[in-house]
Structure formats: structure tokens, C-alpha cells
MITITOR-131868 format. One record per residue (C-alpha): residue in three letters; x, y, z. Coordinates in nm, 4 decimals, decimal comma. Each point is the difference from the previous one (the first is absolute). Example, Ala and Ser with C-alpha at 12.3 -4.5 7.8 and 13.67 -1.06 7.14 Angstrom:
REM residues 2
- ala / 1,2300 / -0,4500 / 0,7800
- ser / 0,1370 / 0,3440 / -0,0660
//
This chain:
REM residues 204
- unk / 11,6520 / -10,5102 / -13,7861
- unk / -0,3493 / -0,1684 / -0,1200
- unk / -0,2773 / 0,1813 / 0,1554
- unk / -0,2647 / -0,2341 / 0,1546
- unk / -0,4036 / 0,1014 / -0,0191
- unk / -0,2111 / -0,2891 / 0,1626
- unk / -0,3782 / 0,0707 / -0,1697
- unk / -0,3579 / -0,1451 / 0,0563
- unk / 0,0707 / 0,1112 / 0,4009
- unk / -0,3797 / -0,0721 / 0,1610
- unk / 0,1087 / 0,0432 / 0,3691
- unk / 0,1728 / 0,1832 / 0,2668
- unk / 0,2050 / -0,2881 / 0,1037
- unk / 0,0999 / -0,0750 / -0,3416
- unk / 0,1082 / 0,3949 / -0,0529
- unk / 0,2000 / -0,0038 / 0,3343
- unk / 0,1870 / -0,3156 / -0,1058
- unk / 0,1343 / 0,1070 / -0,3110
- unk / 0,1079 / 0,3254 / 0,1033
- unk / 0,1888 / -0,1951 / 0,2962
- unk / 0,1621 / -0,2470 / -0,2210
- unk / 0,1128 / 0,3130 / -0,2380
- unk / -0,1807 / 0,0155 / -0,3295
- unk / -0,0283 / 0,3435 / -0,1159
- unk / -0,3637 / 0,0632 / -0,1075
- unk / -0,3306 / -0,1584 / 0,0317
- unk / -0,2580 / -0,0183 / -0,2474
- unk / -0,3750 / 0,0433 / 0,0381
- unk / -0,2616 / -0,1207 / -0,2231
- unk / -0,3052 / 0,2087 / -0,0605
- unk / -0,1345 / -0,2237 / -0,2003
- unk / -0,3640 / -0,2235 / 0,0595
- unk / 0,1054 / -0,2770 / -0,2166
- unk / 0,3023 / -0,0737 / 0,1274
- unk / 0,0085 / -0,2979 / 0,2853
- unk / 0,1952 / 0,2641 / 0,1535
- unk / -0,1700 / 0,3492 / -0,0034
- unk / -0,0430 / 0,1504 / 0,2806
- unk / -0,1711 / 0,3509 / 0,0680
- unk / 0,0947 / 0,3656 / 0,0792
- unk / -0,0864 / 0,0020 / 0,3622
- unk / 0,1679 / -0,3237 / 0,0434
- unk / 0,3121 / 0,0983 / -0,1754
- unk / 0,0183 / 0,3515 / 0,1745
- unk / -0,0246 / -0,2054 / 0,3504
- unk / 0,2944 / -0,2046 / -0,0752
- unk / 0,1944 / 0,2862 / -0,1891
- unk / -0,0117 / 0,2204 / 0,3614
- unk / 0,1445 / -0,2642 / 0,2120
- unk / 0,3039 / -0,0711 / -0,2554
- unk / 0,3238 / 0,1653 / 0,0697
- unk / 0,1142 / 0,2971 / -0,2936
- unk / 0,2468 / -0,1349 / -0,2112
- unk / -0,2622 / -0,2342 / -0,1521
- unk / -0,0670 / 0,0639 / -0,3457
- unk / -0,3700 / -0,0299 / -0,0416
- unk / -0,1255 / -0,0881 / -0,3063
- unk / -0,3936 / 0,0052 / -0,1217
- unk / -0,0930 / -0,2751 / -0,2802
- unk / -0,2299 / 0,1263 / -0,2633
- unk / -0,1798 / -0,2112 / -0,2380
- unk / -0,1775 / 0,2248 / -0,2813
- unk / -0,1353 / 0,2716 / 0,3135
- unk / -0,1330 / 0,3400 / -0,1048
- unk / 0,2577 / 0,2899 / 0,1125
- unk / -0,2333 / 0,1747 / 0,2432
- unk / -0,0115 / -0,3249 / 0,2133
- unk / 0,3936 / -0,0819 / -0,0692
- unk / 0,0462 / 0,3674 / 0,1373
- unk / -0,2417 / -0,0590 / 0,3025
- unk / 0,1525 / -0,2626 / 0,1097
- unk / 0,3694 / 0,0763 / -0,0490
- unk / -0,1137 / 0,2840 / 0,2804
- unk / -0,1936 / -0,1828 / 0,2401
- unk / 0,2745 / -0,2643 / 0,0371
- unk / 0,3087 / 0,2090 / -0,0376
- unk / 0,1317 / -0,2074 / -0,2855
- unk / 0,3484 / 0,0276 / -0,1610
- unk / -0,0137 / -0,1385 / -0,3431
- unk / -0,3113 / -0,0864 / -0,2306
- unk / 0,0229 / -0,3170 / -0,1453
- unk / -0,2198 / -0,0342 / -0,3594
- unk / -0,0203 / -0,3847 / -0,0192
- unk / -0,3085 / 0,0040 / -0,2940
- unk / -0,0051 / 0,2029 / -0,3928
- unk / 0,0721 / 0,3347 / 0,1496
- unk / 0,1068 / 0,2243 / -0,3452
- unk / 0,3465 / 0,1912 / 0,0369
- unk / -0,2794 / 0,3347 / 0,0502
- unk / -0,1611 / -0,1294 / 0,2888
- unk / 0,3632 / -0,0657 / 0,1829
- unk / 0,0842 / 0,3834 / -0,1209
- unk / -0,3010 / 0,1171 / 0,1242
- unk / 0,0672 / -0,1569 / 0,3526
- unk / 0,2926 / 0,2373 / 0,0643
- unk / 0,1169 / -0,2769 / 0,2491
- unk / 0,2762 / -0,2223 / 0,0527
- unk / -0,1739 / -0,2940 / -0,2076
- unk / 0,1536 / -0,3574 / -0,0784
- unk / -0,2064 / -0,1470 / -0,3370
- unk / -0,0116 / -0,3565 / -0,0040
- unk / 0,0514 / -0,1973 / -0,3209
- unk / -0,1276 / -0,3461 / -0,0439
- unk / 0,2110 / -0,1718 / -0,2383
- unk / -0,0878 / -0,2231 / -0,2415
- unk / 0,2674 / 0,0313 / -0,2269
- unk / 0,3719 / 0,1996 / -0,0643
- unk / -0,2197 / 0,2325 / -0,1789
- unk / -0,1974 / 0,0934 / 0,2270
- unk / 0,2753 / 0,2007 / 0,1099
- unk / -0,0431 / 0,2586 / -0,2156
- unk / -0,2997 / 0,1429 / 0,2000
- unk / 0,2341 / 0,1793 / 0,2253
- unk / 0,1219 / 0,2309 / -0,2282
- unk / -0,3400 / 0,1753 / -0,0236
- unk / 0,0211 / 0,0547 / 0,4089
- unk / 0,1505 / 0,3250 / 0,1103
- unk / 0,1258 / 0,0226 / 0,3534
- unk / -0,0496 / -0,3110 / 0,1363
- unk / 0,1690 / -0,3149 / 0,1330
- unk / -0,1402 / -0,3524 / -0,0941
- unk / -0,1183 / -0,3573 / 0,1710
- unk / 0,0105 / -0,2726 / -0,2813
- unk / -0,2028 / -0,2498 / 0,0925
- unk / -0,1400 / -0,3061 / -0,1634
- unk / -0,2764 / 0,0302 / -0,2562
- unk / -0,3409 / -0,1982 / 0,0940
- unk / -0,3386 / 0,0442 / -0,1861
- unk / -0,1861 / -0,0299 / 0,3007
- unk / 0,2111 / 0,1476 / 0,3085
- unk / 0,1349 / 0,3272 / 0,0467
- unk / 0,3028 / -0,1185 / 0,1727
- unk / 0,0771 / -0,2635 / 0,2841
- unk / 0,0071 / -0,2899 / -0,2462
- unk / 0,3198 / -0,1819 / 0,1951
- unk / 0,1089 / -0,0480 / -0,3718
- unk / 0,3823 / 0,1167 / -0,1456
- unk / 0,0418 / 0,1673 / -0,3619
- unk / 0,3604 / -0,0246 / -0,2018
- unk / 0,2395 / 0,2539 / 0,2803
- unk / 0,1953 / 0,0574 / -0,2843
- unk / -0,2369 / 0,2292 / -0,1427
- unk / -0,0149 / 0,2068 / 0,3055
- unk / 0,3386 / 0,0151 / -0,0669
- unk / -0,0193 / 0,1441 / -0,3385
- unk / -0,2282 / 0,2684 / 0,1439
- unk / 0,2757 / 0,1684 / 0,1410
- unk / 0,0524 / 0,1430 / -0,3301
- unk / -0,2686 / 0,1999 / 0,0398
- unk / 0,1726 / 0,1602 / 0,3105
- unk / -0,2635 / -0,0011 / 0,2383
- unk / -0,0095 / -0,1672 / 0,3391
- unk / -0,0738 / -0,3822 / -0,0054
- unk / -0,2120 / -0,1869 / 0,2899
- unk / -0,0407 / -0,3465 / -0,0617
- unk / -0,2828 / -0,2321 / 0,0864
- unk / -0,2112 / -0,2860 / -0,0789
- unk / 0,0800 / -0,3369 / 0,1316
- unk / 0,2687 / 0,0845 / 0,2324
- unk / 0,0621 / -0,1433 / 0,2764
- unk / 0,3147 / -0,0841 / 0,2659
- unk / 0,1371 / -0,3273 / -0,2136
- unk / -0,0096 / 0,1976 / -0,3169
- unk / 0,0664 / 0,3997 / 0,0624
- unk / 0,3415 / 0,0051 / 0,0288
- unk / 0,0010 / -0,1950 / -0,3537
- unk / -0,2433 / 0,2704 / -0,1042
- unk / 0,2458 / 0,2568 / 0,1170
- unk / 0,2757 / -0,1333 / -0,2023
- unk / -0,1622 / -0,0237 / -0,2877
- unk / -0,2235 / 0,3170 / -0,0181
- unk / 0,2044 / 0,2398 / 0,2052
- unk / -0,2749 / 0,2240 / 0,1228
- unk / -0,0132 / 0,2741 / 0,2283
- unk / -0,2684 / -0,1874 / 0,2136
- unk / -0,1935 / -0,2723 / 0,0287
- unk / -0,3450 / -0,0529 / 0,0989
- unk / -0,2108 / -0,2675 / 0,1386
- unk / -0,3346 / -0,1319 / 0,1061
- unk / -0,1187 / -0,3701 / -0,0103
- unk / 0,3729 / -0,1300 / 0,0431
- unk / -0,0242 / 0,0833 / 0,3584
- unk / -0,3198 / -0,0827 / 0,0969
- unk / -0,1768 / -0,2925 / 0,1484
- unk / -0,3281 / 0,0852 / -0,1048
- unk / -0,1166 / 0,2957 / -0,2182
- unk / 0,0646 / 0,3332 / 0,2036
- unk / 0,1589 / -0,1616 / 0,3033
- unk / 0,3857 / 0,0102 / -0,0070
- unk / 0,2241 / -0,3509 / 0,0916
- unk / 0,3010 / 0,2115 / 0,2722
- unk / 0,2415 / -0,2877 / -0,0737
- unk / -0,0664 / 0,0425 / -0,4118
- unk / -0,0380 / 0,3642 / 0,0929
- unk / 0,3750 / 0,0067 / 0,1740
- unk / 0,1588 / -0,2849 / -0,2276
- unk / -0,1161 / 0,2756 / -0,3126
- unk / 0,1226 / 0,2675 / 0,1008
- unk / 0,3477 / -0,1641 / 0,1596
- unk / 0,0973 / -0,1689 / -0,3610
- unk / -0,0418 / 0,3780 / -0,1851
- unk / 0,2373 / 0,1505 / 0,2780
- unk / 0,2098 / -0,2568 / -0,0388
- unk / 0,0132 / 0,0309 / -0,3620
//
């Protein structure tokens, strides 16, 4: 089964919505220029009030360990997420269950996973100005070539409920992962994108 992780969550009411409609993790971002960072006091509020078998995830954009560490603590997260140009020692040095995010601009870019050690991977699309949530697609057939690398694949960029199950097909992840293709407005879910999303990967 495609695992679901529903990022950029902002709000309580957001949080408490996907984990009733059955994703299985939530993603974070502590991150000031994202439209959709929120902070650690915020994010270990909402993290308190949602039920355990919510994967939490915390989205890093080129942070210094100490504060990655701090924060992993204060808000009980599951998962790191390294979304920036985090080198294959940094990730080592974390000693925690870390996804690295690739932004792909071409096949090639591929190759960058074979310098990671003990990690899974979020290939995203590549943007010179945004570190993720562009609402933009890259080739899936190259996420599907990653799986030669035999690590686990989470999908994102672009996706939304008309095209994921497409996605699926074509890139045959382990997960997928999404943002802006359930929102309404920058860090404010849509429930009927929200439930329409995640119904069409369960269905797949």
C-alpha cells in the first residue's frame, strides 16, 4: 500500500483532519521562507493533541544540527526531513531516521543518491528559487528508475487528486507526499481536496 504524508500542516484543525481521513504522516516545516513555516511551539501544540500512529515529520531547509536536534525533542518528531543541500555527512551525523529530498532537474540527477547512506528519499521538483511547494510535476519515470538504487521512494511535486493515481502508476513509490495540491491558500488545507487526495491513492 502507498503511504500518504500530507506536509506544510499550519494548524490544529488541519492536523486533526488528515489523521481522520487516514494519511499516515504529517509534515512540518521549520522553515521562515516557506509560505508555510510554522514554529516549534506551534508545531509541539498541535503534535500533543494528535493521536500516536501519526508519523511526524520535521522539514529542514539547510538548518544547523544543534537546532535540527532541539527541535526533533521539543516536538517529539518521528522522521527528519532534509528538504535543502544537506551533504551525505550531515544525514550520518544525524543518527536519525532522515528522508533527503532530491530536486530533480534531470535523470541524472539521480545519481546523488548513491552518495547517501541510510536514508530514504522525497524527489521533488527542481526550482531555482523555492525549496519545495512549487505545485509543479518532473518526468515520474525517473522516480521510477531510482528504484535501482534500492532505497525507499516518496514522491512529490505537483500532485494532486486528478493526477496521483497516474503518478502512482507510473513512478511506483512507496509514498507520496503533498503540499499546495490540497490547499486553498498557502498553509490552509481544502478537506474536500484533502479527502478526494487521499481517497484516489487508497483506491489505487
Amino acid at each position: 500500500m502507498v503511504r500518504v504524508k500530507i506536509c506544510g500542516i499550519t494548524n490544529l484543525e488541519d492536523a486533526l483532519l488528515t489523521a481522520e481521513l487516514g494519511a499516515d504522516a504529517v509534515g512540518f516545516i521549520f522553515y521562515e521562507g516557506s509560505p508555510r513555516g510554522i514554529d516549534i511551539k506551534t508545531a509541539a501544540n498541535i503534535i500533543n493533541a494528535l493521536p500516536p500512529y501519526l508519523t511526524r515529520v520535521g522539514v529542514f531547509v539547510n538548518e544547523e544540527s544543534r537546532i535540527i536536534d532541539r527541535t526533533f525533542e521539543e516536538c517529539k518528531l518521528d522522521v527528519v526531513q532534509l528538504h535543502g543541500d544537506e551533504t551525505p555527512e550531515m544525514v550520518s551525523k544525524l543518527g536519525r531516521n532522515v528522508i533527503k529530498t532530491l530536486r530533480l532537474e534531470s535523470e541524472e540527477d539521480l545519481e546523488k543518491i548513491s552518495g547517501y547512506k541510510d536514508c530514504s528519499f522525497l524527489l521533488d521538483t527542481f526550482d531555482r528559487e523555492k525549496f519545495g511547494g512549487t505545485g509543479r510535476s518532473f518526468n515520474w519515470s525517473w522516480a521510477k528508475e531510482a528504484k535501482r538504487f534500492h532505497r525507499p521512494i516518496i514522491l512529490s511535486g505537483g500532485l494532486n487528486a486528478e493526477n496521483v493515481e497516474s503518478a502512482i502508476e507510473a513512478a511506483k513509490p512507496e509514498a507520496v507526499d503533498v503540499s499546495s495540491g490540497v490547499e486553498h491558500e498557502p498553509g490552509k488545507k481544502d478537506p474536500k481536496k484533502l479527502a478526494r487526495f487521499i481517497r484516489a491513492v487508497r483506491l489505487k
